[in-house]
C-alpha positions as CSV (number, residue, x, y, z in Angstrom):
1,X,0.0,0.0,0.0
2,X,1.6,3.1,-1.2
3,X,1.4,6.9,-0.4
4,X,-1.6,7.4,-3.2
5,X,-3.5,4.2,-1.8
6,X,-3.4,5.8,2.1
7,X,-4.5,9.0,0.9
8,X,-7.8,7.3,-1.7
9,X,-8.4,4.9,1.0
10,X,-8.3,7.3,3.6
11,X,-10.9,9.8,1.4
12,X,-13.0,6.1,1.1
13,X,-13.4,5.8,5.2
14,X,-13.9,9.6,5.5
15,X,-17.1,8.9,3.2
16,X,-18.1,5.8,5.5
17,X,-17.1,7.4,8.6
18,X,-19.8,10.4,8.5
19,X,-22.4,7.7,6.3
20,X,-22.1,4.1,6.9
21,X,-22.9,1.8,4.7
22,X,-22.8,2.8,1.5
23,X,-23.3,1.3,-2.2
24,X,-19.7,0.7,-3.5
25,X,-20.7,2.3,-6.4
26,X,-21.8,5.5,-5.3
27,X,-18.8,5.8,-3.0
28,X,-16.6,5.4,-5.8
29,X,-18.1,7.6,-8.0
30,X,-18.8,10.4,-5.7
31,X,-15.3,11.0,-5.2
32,X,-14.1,11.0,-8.6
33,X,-12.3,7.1,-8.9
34,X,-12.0,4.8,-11.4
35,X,-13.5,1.2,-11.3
36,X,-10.4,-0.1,-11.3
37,X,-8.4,2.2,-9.1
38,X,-11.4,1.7,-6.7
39,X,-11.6,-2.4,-6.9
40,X,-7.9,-1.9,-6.2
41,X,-8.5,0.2,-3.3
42,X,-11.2,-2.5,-2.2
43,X,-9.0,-5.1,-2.3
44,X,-6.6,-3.3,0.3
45,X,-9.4,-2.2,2.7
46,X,-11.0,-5.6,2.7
47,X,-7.5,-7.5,3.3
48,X,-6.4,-5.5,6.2
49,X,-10.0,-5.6,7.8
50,X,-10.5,-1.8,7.2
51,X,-13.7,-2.3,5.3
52,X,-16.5,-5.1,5.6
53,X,-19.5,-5.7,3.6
54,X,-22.8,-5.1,5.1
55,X,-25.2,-5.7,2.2
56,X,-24.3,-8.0,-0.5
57,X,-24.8,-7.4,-4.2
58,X,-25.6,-9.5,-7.2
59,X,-21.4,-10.6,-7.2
60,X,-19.0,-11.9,-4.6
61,X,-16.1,-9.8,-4.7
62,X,-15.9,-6.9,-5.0
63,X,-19.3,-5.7,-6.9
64,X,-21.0,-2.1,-7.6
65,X,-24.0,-3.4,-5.5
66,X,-22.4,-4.1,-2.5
67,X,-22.7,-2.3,0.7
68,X,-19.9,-1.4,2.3
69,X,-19.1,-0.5,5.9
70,X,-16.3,0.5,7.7
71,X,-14.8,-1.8,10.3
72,X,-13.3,-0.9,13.9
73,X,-10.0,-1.7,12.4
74,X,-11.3,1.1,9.6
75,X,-12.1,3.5,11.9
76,X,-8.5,3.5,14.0
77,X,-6.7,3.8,10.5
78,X,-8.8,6.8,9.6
79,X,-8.2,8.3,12.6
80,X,-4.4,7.4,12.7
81,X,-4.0,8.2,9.1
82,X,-1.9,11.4,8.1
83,X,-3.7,11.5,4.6
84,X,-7.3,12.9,5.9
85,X,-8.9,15.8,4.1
86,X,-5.3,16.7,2.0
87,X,-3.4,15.8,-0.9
88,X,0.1,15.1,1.5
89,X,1.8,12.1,0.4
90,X,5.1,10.4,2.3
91,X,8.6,10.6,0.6
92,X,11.3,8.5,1.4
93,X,13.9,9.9,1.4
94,X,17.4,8.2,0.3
95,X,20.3,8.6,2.6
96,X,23.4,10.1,2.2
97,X,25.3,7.9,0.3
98,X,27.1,7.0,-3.1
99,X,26.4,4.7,-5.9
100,X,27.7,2.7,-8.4
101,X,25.4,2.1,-11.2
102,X,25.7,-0.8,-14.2
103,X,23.2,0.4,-17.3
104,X,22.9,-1.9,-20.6
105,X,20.7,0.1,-22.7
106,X,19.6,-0.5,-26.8
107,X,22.9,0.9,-27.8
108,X,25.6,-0.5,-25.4
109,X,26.1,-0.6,-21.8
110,X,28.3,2.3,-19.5
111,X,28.4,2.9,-15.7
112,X,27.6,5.9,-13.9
113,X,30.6,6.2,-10.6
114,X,30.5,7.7,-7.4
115,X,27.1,9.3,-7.4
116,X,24.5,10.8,-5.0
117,X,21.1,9.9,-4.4
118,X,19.4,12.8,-5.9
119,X,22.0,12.1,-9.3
120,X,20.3,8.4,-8.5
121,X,16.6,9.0,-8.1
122,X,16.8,10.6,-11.6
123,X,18.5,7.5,-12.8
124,X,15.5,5.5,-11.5
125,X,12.9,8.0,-12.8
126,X,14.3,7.2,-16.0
127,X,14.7,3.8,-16.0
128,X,10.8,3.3,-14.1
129,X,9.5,6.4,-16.6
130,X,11.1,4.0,-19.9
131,X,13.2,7.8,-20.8
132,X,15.4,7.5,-23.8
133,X,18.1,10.0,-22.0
134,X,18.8,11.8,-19.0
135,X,21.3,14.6,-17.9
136,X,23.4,14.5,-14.6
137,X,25.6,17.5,-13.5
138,X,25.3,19.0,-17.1
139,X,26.4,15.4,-19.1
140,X,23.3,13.8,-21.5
141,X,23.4,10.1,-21.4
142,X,21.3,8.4,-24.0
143,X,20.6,4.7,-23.7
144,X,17.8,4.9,-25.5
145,X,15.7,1.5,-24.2
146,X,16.7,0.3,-20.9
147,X,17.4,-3.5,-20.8
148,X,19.2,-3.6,-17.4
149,X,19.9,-1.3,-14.3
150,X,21.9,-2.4,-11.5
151,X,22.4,-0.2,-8.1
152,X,25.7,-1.1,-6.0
153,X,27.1,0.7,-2.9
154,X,30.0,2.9,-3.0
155,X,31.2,0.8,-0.4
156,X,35.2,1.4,-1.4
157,X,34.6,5.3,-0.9
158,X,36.7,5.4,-4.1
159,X,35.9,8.9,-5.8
160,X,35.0,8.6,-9.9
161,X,38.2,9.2,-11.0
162,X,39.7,6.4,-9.0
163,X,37.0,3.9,-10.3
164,X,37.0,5.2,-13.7
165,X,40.8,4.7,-13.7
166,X,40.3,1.3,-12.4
167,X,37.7,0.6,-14.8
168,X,40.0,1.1,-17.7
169,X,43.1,-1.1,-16.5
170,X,40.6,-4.0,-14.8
171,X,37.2,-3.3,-17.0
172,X,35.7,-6.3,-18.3
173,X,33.3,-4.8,-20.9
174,X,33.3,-2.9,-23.9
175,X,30.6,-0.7,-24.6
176,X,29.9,2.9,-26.8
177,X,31.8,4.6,-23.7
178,X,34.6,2.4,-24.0
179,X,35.7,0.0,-21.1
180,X,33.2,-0.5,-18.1
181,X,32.4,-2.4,-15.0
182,X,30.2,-5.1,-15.6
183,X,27.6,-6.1,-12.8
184,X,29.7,-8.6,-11.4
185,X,32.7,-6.2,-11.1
186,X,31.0,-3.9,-9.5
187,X,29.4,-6.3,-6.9
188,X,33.0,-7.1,-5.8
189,X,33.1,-3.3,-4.8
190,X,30.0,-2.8,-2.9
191,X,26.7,-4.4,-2.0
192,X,24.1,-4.9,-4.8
193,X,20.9,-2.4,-3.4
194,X,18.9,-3.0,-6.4
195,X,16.1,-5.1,-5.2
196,X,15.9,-2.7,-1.9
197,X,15.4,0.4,-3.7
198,X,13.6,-0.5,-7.1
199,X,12.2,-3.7,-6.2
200,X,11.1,-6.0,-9.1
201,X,10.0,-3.1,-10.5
202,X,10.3,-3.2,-14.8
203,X,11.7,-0.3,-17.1
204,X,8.4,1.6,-18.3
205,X,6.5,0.7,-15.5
206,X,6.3,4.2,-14.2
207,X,6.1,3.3,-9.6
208,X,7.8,5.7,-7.7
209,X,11.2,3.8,-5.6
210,X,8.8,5.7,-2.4
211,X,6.3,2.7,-2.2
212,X,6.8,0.6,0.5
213,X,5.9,-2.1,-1.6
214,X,8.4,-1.3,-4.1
215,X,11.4,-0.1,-1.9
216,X,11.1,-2.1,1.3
217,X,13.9,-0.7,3.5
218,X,14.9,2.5,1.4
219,X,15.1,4.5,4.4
220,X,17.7,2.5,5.8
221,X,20.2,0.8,3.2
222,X,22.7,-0.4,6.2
223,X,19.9,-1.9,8.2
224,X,19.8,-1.6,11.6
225,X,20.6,-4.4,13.9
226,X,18.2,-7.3,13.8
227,X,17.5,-6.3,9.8
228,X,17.6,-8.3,6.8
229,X,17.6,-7.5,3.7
230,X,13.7,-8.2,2.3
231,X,14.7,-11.0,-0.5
232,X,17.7,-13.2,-1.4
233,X,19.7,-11.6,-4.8
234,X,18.2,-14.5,-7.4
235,X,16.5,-14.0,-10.5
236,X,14.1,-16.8,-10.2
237,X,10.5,-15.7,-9.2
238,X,9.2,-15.6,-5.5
239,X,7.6,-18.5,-4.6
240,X,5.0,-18.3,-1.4
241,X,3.7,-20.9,0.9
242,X,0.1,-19.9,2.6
243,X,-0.8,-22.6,5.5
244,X,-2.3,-22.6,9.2
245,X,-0.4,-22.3,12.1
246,X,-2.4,-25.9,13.4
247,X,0.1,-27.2,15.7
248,X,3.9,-27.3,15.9
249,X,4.1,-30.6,13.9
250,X,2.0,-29.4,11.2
251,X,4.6,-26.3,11.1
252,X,7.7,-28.7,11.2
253,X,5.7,-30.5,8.5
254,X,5.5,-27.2,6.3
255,X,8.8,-25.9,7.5
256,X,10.1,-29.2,5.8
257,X,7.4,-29.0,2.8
258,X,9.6,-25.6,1.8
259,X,13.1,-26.3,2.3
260,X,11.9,-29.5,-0.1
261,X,11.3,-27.1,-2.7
262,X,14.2,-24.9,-1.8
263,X,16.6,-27.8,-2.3
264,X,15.2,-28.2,-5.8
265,X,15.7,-24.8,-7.2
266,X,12.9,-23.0,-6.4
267,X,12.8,-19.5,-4.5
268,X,10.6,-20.7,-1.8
269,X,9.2,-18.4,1.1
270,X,7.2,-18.6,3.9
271,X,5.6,-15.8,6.6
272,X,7.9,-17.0,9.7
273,X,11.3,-16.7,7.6
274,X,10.5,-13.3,5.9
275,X,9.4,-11.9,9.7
276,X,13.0,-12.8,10.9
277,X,14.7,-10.8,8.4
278,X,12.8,-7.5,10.2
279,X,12.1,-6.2,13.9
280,X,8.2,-5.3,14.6
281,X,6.9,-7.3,11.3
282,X,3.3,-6.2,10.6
283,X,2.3,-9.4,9.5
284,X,-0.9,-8.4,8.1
285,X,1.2,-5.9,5.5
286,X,4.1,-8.9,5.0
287,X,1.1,-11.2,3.8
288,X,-0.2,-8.9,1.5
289,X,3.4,-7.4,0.0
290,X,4.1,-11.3,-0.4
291,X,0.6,-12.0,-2.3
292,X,1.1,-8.8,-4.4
293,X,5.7,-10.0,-5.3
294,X,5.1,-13.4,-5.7
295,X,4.9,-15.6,-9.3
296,X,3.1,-18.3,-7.5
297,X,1.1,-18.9,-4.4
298,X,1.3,-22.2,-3.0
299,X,-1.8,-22.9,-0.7
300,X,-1.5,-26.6,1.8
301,X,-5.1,-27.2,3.0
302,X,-6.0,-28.9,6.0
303,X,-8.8,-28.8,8.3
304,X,-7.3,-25.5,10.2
305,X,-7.1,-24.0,7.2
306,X,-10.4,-24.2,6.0
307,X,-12.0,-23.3,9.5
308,X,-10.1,-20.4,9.5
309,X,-10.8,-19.3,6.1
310,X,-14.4,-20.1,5.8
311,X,-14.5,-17.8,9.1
312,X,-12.3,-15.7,7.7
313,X,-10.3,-15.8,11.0
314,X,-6.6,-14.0,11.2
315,X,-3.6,-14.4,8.9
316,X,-5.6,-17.1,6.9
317,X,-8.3,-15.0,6.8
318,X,-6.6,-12.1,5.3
319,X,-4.9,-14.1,2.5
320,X,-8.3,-15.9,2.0
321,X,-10.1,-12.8,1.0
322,X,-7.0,-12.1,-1.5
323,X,-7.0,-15.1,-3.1
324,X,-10.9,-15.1,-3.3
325,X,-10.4,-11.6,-5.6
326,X,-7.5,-12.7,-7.7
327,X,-8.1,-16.8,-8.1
328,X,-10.1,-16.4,-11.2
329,X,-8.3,-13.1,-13.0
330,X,-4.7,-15.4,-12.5
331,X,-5.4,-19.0,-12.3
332,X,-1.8,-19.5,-12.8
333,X,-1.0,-17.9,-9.7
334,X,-2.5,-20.0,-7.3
335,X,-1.9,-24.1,-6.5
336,X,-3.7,-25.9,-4.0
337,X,-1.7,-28.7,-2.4
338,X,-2.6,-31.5,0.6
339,X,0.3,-33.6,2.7
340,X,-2.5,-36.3,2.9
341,X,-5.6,-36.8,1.5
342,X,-7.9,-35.0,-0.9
343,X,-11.9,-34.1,0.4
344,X,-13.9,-31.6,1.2
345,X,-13.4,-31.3,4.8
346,X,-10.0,-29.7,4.2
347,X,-11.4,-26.8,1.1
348,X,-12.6,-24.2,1.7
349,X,-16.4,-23.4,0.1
350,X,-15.0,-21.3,-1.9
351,X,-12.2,-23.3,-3.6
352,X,-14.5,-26.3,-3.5
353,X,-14.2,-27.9,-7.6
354,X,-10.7,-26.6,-7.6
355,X,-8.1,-28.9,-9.0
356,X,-6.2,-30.1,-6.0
357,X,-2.3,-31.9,-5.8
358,X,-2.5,-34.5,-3.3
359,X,1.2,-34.8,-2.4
360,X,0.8,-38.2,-0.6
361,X,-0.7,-39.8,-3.6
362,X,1.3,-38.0,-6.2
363,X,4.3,-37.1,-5.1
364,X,5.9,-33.8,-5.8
365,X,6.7,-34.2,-9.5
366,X,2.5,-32.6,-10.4
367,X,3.8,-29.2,-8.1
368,X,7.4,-29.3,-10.1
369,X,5.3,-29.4,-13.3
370,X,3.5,-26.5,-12.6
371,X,5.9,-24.3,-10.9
372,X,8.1,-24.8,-14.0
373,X,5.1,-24.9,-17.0
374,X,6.6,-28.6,-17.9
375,X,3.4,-30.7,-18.9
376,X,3.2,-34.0,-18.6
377,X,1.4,-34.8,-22.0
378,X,2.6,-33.5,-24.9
379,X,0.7,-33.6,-28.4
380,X,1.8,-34.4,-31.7
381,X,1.9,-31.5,-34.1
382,X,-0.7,-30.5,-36.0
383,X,-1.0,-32.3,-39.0
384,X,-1.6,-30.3,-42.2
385,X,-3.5,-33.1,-44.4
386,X,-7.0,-33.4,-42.8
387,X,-8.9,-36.5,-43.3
388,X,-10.9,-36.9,-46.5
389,X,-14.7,-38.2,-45.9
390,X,-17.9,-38.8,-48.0
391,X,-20.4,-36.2,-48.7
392,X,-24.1,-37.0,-47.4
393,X,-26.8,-36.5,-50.3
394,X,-29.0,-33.1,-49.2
395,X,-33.1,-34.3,-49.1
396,X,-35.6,-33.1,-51.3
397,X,-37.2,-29.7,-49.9
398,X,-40.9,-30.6,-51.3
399,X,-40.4,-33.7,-49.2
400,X,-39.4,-32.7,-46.0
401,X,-41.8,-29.7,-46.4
402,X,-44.6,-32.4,-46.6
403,X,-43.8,-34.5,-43.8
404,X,-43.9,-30.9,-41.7
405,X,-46.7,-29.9,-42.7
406,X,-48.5,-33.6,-41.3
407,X,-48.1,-32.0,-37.8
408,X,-50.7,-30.0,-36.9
409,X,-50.4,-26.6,-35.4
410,X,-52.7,-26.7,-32.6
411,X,-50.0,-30.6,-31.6
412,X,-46.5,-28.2,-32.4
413,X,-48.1,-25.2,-30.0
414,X,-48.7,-27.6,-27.2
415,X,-45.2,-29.7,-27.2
416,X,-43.3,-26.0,-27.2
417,X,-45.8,-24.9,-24.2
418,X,-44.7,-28.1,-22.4
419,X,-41.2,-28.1,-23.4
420,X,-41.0,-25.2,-22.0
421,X,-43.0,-25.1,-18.7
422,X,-40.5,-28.5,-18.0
423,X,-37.4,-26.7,-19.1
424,X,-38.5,-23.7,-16.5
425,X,-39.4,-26.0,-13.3
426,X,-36.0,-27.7,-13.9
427,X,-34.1,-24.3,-14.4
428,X,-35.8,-23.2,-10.9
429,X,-35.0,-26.3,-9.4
430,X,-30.8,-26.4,-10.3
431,X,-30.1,-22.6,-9.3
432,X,-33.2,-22.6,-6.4
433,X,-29.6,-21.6,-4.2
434,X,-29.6,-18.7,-6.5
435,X,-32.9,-17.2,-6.5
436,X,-33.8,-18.1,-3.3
437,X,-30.9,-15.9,-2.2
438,X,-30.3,-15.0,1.4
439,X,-28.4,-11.5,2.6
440,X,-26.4,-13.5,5.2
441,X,-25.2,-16.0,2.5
442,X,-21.8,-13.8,1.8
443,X,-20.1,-17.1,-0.1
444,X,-22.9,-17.4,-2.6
445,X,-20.9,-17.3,-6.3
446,X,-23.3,-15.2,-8.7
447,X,-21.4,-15.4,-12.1
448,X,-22.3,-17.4,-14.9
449,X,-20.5,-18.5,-18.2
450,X,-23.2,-18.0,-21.2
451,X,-22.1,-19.5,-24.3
452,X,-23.5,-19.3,-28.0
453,X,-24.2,-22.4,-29.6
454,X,-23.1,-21.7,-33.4
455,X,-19.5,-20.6,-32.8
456,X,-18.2,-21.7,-29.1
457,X,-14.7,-20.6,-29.0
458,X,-14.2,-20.9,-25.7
459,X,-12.0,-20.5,-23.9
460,X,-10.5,-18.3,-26.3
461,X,-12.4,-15.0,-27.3
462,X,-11.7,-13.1,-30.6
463,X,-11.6,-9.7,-30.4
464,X,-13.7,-8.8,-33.4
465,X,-14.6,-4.9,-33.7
466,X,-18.6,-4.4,-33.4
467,X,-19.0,-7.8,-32.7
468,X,-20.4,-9.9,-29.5
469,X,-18.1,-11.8,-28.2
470,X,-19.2,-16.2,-28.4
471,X,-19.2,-16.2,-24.7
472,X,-19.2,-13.8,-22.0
473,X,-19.8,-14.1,-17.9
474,X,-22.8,-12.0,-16.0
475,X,-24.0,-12.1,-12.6
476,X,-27.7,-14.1,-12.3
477,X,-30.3,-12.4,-10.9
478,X,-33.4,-14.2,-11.0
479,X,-35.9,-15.6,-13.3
480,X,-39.4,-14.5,-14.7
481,X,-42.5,-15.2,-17.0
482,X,-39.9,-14.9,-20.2
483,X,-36.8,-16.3,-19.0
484,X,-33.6,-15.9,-16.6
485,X,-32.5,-13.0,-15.6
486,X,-29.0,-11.6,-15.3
487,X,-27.2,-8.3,-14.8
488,X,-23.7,-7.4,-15.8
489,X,-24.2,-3.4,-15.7
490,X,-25.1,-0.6,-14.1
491,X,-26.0,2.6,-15.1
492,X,-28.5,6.0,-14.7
493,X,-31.7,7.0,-16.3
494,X,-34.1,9.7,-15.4
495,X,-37.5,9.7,-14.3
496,X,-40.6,11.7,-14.2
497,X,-43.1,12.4,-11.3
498,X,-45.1,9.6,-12.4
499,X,-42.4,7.1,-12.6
500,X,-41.9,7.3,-16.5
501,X,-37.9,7.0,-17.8
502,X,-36.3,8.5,-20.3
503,X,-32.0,7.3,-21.2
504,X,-31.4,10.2,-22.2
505,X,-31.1,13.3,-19.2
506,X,-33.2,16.4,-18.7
507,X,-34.5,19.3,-16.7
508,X,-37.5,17.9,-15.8
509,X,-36.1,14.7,-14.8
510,X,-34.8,12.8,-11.8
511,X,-31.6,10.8,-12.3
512,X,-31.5,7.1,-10.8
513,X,-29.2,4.5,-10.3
514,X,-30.1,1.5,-12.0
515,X,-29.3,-2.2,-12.4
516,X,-29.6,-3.0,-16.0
517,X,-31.5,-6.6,-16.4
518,X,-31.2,-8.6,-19.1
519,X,-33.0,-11.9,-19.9
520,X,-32.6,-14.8,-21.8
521,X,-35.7,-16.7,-23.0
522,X,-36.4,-20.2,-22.3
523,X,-37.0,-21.3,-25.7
524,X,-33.1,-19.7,-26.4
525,X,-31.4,-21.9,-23.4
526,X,-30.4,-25.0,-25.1
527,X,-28.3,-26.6,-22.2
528,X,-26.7,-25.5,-18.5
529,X,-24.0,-27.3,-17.1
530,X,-23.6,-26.6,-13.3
531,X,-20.0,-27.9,-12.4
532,X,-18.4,-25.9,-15.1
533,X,-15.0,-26.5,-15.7
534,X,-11.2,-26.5,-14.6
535,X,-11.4,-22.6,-16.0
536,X,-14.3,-21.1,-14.2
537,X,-16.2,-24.1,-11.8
538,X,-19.4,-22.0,-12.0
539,X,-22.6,-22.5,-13.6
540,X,-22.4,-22.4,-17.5
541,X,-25.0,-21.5,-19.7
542,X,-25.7,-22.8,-23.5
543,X,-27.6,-20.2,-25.8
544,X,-29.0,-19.1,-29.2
545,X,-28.1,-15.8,-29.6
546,X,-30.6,-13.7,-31.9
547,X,-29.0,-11.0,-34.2
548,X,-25.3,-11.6,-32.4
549,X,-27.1,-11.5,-28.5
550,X,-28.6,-13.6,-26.3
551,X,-30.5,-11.2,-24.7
552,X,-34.9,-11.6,-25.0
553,X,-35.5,-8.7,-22.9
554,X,-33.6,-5.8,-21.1
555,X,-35.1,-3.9,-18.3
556,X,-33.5,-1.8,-15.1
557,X,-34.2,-2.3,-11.6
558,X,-33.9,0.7,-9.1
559,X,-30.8,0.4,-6.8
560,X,-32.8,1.5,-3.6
561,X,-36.1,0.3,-4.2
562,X,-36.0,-2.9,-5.5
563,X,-39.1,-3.8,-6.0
564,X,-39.3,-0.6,-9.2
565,X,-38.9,-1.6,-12.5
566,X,-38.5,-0.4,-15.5
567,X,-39.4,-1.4,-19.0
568,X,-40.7,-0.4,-22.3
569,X,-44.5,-0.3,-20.9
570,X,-43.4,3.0,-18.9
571,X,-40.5,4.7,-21.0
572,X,-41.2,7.9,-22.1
573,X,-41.5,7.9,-25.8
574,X,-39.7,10.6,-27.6
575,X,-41.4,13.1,-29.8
């Protein structure tokens, strides 16, 4: 959590604080914030217990119908914070020190010697901002596209005309400046500080070295006694284990479990390690900076853990709620393991259908597999002569056309009225969990897959310009007379004294917040499949879309009163 997040989050509970709760989406909006910047900020303030939802929306996590409240743990930070009512952000400052900086840019590589941090920080700005030059003390310096930028200590206190000196008779590179250090040199002459002060930061990414996240212990690159340095100098990706403290066997167990994987290659990490590298961890903070660095997420169920999550109860409970939000936007990310045994008393409800390595079946090669993207089965190529098969002879039209017209009307009406009355009680029946929804159910899952019948590419999705995309997810939202009912929107319209909307705004009209429904018919819903699959385990839905959409119907629900609805019977028709 950064300067910028304290401050929104802070101008969030300042909202809450004098109105509590609130619709996510108004709070958002009222204060200027994007979707995204605000499902960020959500994300925080849910993790670290500052916010808590009182009144649940059509989604899980996080949603615009959601009510949200502020916690006790909300309330102290707001009153704690620094950031209330002003634009004041934090600055860390770098210390007084000198640097030795390695660069290979798109046309060669050079060193900068013996500089300050201010000669630094615009160094970093360049490399973080993806600048083709910069100038220090009056000298351009153009390497056009950064491909590398490595930070070392002065530590030999040797002034630049020593090390440039030195760099000449002992350099082991050649670049468009002539002979330079190379990385490795310049490690030899002081500490490598480039993971303390840029983090894994990328060239172009544009985050300020201030972040916490990003800088971990900028303000003090000696360390005081007691402090390690954040992260070991590899370049393989972080690797972090998320377990329940359950007893001190179970930890010995998961202790072991890591420095498994550690003596096979991988860069494995684990909360109790990383809080003995600093003095007064804040462990909720360490959880989340480790959620937010790491490549992969390993998760070891047992029954601890799933108590604890399910109650969303302390350390599990906090990295529960940020796996819940980011499981399904990085599947990759996250791999649910168990030391013995595989069932449902050790999952969580909401990982429940997840795929699921049971080590003491399987051994560890599955987890090697997918930490290192090595599959087990591997497909022949794709063969370019397809196979040649017989044509089938088309029917006469004139016949088929007779045998059609055998069936009488009044017999085809009946069978579809049937059909479909039996196709209804069953859908009402398989999602009765759905639309029999309770407030206090906070777990209930409300997005569905909806597929098109004629041209399922899923789960792929071609971006084709004014075109609907074959599938799509939305959030269910009940059924009717004409079909189910979904919602994946929500916008304003405006209304007259009589309850008549208009899209379009006016003088004359009241502006309301509105969910927009949309409904697919029966008759359209060809199939529903309520397991789903190994990419989203929800509900899925097979439809026939009508001119490119599945939708029958669209209509808009008012956010406050529920029970209004509008449609094309009260729309204000325009002159």
């Amino acid at each position: 959590m950064d300067a910028n997040d304290k401050r929104d989050l802070d101008r969030i509970l300042n909202v809450l604080y004098k109105e509590s709760p609130l619709a996510w989406y108004k709070i958002y909006t009222d204060l200027g914030l994007e979707k995204h910047r605000a499902d960020h900020l959500f994300k925080i303030g849910f993790a670290f217990n500052y916010l808590q939802i009182e009144d649940k929306g059509m989604d899980e996590y996080p949603t615009d119908n959601h009510s949200v409240g502020l916690t006790n743990e909300g309330i102290q930070f707001f009153a704690l914070s620094n950031f209330s009512g002003t634009d004041k952000t934090v600055e860390t400052r770098l210390p007084v020190q000198r640097f030795n900086i390695y660069i290979n840019g798109s046309l060669g590589g050079f060193n900068l010697l013996d500089i300050d941090a201010e000669q630094l920080q615009i160094v970093i700005d360049a490399y973080l901002e993806e600048k083709p030059d910069f100038t220090i003390a009056g000298q351009n310096y153009c390497p056009k596209k950064f491909h590398a930028l490595k930070i070392f200590e002065n530590t030999a206190k040797r002034n630049a005309r020593e090390l440039k000196k030195l760099g000449n008779e002992q350099g082991s590179k050649k670049g468009f400046m002539g002979k330079f250090f190379s990385e490795e040199d310049l490690e030899e002459l002081g500490e490598n500080l480039t993971y303390s002060i840029i983090g894994n930061a990328q060239s172009g990414s544009g985050k300020s070295v201030t972040e916490p996240s990003v800088t971990k212990n900028a303000t003090d690159f000696n360390s005081a006694p007691g402090d390690i340095q954040l992260a070991e100098n590899t370049t393989d990706k972080q690797i972090f284990i998320s377990y329940s403290w359950d007893s001190q066997e179970y930890e010995d167990h998961v202790f072991s479990f890591a420095n498994e994987l550690r003596e096979n290659g991988f860069n494995v990490d684990i909360d109790k390690i990383i809080s003995q590298r600093k003095t007064s961890t804040n462990f909720n903070q360490m959880m989340h900076e480790a959620f937010l660095q790491s490549e992969h997420i390993i998760v070891v169920l047992s029954k601890g853990y799933k108590e604890k999550a399910d109650a969303f109860q302390g350390g599990v409970g906090v990295e529960y709620r940020i796996i819940l939000g980011e499981i399904d936007k990085y599947p990759r990310k996250y791999i649910l393991v168990s030391f013995q045994g595989h069932d449902d008393s050790i999952i969580p409800m909401g990982l429940i259908g997840r795929d699921v390595i049971d080590i003491s079946k399987k051994g560890l090669d599955p987890l090697f597999r997918k930490l290192t993207a090595q599959p087990e089965y591997v497909l022949s190529p794709v063969s370019k002569a397809k196979p040649s098969l017989p044509s089938r002879e088309v029917a006469s039209f004139a016949n088929l056309q007779a045998k059609t017209n055998k069936t009488g009307p009044e017999t085809t009406t009946a069978e579809l009225i049937a059909k479909r009355i039996e196709k209804k009680k069953q859908l009402r029946k398989d999602f009765a969990g759905w639309l029999n929804y309770k407030k206090e159910d906070v777990k209930k899952r409300f997005r569905m897959i909806i597929h098109t019948t004629e041209n399922d590419t899923y789960p792929d999705q071609p971006m084709i310009p004014n075109t609907q995309p074959t599938w799509s997810g939305a959030e269910i939202h009940g059924s009717s007379h004409l079909g189910m009912e979904f919602c994946n929107e929500n916008t304003q319209i405006y209304i007259d004294h009589k309850g008549n909307w208009s899209a379009e705004p006016s003088d004359n009209l009241k502006a309301v917040d509105v969910s927009v429904i949309k409904t697919i018919a029966y008759d359209d819903i060809v199939a529903w499949d309520m397991d789903g699959d190994g990419i989203y385990n929800c509900p899925h839905f097979y439809v026939n879309f009508n001119d490119g959409t599945p939708w029958k119907d669209i209509s808009y629900v008012d956010h406050k009163k529920k029970y209004v609805h509008f449609n094309s019977s009260n729309k204000i028709q325009n002159a």
